[in-house]
Short mmCIF file of the C-alpha atoms (twelve columns), coordinates in Angstrom:
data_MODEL
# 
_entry.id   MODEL 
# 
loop_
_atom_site.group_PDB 
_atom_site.id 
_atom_site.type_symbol 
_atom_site.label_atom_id 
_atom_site.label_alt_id 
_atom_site.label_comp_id 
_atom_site.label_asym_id 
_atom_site.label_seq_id 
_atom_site.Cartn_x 
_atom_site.Cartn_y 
_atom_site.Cartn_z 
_atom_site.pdbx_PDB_model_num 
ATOM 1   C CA . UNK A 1   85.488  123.034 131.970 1 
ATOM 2   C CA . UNK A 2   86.589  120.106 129.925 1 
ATOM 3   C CA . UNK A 3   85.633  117.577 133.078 1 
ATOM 4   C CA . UNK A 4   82.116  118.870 132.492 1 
ATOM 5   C CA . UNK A 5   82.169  118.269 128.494 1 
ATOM 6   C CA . UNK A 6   83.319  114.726 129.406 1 
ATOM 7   C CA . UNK A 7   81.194  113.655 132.103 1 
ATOM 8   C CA . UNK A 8   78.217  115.202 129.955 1 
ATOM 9   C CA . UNK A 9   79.815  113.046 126.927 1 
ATOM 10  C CA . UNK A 10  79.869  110.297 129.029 1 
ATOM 11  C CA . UNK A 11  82.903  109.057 128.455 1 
ATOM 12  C CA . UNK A 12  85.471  106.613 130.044 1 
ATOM 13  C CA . UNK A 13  88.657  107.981 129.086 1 
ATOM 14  C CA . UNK A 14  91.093  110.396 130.594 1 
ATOM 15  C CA . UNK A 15  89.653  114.028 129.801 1 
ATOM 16  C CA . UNK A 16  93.767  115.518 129.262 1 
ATOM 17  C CA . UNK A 17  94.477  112.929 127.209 1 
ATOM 18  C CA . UNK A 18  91.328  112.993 125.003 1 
ATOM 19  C CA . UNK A 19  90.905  116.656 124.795 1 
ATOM 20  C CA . UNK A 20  94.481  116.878 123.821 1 
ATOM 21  C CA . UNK A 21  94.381  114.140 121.161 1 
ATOM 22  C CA . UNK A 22  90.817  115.549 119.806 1 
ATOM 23  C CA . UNK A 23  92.268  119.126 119.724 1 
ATOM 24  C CA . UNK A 24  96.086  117.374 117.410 1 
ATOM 25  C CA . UNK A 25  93.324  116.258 115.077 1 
ATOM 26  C CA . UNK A 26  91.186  118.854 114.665 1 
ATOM 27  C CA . UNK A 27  94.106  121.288 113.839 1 
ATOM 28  C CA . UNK A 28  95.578  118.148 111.408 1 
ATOM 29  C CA . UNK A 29  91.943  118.321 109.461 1 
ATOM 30  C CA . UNK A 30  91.922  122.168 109.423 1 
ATOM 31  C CA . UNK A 31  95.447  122.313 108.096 1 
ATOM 32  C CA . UNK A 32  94.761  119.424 105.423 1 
ATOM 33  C CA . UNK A 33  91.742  121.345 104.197 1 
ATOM 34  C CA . UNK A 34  93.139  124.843 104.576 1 
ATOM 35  C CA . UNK A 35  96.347  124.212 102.749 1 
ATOM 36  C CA . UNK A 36  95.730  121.301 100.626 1 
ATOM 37  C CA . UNK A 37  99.162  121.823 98.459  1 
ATOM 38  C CA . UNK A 38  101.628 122.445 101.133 1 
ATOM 39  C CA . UNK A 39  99.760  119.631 102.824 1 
ATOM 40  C CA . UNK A 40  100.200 117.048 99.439  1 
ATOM 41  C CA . UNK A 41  103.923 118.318 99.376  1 
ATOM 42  C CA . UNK A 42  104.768 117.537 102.669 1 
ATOM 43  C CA . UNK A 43  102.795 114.132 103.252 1 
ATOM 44  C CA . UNK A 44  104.456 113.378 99.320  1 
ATOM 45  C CA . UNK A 45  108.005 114.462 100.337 1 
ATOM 46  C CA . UNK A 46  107.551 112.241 104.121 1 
ATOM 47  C CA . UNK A 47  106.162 109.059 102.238 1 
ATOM 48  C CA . UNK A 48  109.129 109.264 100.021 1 
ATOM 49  C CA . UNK A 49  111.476 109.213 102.614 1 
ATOM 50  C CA . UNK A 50  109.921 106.940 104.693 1 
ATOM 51  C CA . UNK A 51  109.981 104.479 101.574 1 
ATOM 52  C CA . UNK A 52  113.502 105.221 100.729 1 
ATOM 53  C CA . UNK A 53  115.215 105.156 104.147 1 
ATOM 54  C CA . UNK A 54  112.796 102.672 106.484 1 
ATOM 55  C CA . UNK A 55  111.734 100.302 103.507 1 
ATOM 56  C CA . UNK A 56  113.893 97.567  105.384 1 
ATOM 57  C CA . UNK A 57  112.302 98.363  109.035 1 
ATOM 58  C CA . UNK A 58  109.348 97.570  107.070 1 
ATOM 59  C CA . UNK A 59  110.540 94.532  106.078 1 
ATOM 60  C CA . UNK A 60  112.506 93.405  109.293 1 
ATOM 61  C CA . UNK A 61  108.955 94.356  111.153 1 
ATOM 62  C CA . UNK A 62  107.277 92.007  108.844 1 
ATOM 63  C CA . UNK A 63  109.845 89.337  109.371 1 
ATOM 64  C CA . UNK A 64  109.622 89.304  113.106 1 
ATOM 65  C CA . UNK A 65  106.065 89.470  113.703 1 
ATOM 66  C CA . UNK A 66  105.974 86.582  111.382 1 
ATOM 67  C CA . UNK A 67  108.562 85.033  113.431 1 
ATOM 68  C CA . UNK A 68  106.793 85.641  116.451 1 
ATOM 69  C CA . UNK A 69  103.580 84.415  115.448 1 
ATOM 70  C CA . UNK A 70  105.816 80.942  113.942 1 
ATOM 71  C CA . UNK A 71  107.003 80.317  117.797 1 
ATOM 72  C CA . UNK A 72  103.423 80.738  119.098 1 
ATOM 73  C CA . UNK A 73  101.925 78.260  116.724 1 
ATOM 74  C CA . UNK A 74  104.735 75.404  117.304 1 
ATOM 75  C CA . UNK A 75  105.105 76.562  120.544 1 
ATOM 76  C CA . UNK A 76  103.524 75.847  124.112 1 
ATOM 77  C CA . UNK A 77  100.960 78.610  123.261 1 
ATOM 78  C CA . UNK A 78  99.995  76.964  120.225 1 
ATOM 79  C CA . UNK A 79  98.053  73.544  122.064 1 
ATOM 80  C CA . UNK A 80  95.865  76.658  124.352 1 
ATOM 81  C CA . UNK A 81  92.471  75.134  123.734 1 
ATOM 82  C CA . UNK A 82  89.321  77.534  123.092 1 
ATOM 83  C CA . UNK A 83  86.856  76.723  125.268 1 
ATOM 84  C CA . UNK A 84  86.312  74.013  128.402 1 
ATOM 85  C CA . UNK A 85  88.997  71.672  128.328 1 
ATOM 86  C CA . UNK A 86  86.409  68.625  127.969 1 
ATOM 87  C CA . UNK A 87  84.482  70.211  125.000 1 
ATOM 88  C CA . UNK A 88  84.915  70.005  121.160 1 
ATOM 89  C CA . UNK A 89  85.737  72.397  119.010 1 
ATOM 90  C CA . UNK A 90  82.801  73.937  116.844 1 
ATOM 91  C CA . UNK A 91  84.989  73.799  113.638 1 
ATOM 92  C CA . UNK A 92  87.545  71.426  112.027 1 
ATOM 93  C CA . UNK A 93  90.884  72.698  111.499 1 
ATOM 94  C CA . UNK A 94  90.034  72.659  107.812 1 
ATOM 95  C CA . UNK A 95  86.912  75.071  108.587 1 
ATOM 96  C CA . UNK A 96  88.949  77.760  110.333 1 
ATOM 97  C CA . UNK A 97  91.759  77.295  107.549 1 
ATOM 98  C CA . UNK A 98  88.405  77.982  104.822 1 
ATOM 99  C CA . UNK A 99  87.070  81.062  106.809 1 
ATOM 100 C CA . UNK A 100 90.417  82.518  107.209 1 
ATOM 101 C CA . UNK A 101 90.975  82.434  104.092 1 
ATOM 102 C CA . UNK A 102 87.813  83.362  102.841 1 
ATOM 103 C CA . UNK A 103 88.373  86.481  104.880 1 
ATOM 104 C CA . UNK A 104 92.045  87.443  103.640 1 
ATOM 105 C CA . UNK A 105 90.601  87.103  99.690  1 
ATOM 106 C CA . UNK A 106 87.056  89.171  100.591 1 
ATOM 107 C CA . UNK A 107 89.405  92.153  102.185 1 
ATOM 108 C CA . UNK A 108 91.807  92.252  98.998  1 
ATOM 109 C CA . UNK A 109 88.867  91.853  97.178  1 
ATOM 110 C CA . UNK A 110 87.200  94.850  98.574  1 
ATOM 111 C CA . UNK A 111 90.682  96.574  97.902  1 
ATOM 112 C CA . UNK A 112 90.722  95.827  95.028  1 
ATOM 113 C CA . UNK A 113 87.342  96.428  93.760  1 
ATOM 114 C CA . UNK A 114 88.186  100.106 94.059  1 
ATOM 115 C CA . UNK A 115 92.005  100.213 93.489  1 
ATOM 116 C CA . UNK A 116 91.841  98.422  90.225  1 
ATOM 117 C CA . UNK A 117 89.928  100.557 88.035  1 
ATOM 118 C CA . UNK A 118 91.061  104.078 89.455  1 
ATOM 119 C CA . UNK A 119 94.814  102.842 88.911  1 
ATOM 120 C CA . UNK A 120 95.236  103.567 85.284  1 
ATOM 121 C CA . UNK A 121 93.903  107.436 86.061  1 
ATOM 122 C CA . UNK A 122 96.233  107.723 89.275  1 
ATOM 123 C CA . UNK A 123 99.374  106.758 87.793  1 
ATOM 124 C CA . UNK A 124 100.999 107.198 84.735  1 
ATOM 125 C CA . UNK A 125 102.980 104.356 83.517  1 
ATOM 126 C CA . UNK A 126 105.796 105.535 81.300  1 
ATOM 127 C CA . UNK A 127 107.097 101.814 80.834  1 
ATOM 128 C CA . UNK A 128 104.171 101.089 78.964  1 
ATOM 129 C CA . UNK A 129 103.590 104.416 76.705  1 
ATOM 130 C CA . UNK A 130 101.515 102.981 73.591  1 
ATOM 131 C CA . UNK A 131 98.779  102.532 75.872  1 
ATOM 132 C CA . UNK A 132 96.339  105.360 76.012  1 
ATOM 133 C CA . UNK A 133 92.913  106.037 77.905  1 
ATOM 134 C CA . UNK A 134 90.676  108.202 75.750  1 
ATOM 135 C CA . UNK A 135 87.539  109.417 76.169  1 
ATOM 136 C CA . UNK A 136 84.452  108.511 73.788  1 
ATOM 137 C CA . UNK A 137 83.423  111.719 72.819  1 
ATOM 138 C CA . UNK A 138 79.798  110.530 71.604  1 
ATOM 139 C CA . UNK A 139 78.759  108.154 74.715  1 
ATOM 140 C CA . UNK A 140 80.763  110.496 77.203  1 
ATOM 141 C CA . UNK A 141 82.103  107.062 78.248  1 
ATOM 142 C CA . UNK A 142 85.790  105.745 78.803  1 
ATOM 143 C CA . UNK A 143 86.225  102.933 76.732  1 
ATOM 144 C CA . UNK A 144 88.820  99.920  77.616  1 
ATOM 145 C CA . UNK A 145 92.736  100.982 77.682  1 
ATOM 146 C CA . UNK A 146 93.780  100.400 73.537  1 
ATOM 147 C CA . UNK A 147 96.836  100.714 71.995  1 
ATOM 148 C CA . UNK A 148 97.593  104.252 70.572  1 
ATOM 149 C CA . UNK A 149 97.263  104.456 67.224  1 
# 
């Protein structure tokens, strides 16, 4: 039955592993919407202990892959040319450096553009308690973050 559903899907995958993978995630989305608060507990309780006991696998990850990517740039790898070995490159060094970058700051930017504001009504920060967030009662409005009074 499932070879029929995914020849008539058309798709180009093995139907066990698909089926299997599509069936892990639909249970995972009924179970996040059925019990949303033994859900938030768990997922809550894992992140903590992911943070607390892997934070340097994190960090040793991080350091190798930078590693890695170090010893293919001043490496052999790092002369592999683009294109034919005869032709130019469309872009200066400086160029690729610019887009790159330009890249990197437009993601974080698009972070950002949504992080930023909804941080100071995710998270309470008791290290700075004179600041307050009230709400204009005549506007309906939330004016900026003032010092409480």
């Amino acid at each position: 039955m499932l070879t029929k559903l995914h020849a008539l899907l058309r798709l180009r995958t093995s139907p066990a592993i698909f089926f299997s993978a599509a069936g892990i995630i639909a249970v995972f989305v009924a179970a996040t919407l059925l019990f949303t608060d033994a859900m938030d507990t768990f997922f809550s309780e894992g992140s903590a202990w992911v943070i607390e006991n892997l934070g340097w696998f994190y960090i040793l990850g991080v350091a190798t892959f930078l590693g890695f990517l170090i010893y293919l740039a001043v490496g052999r790898f790092g002369q592999v040319r683009l294109g034919a070995d005869d032709e130019r490159p469309e872009h200066a060094n400086l160029s690729r450096f610019a887009m790159l970058f330009a890249a990197g700051i437009g993601t974080i930017l698009m972070f950002r553009a949504v992080a930023e504001p909804v941080n100071p009504f995710a998270n309470e920060h008791p290290e700075q308690p004179e600041f307050v967030v009230e709400h204009h009662e005549t506007t309906g409005t939330l004016p900026a973050v003032r010092p409480e009074d």
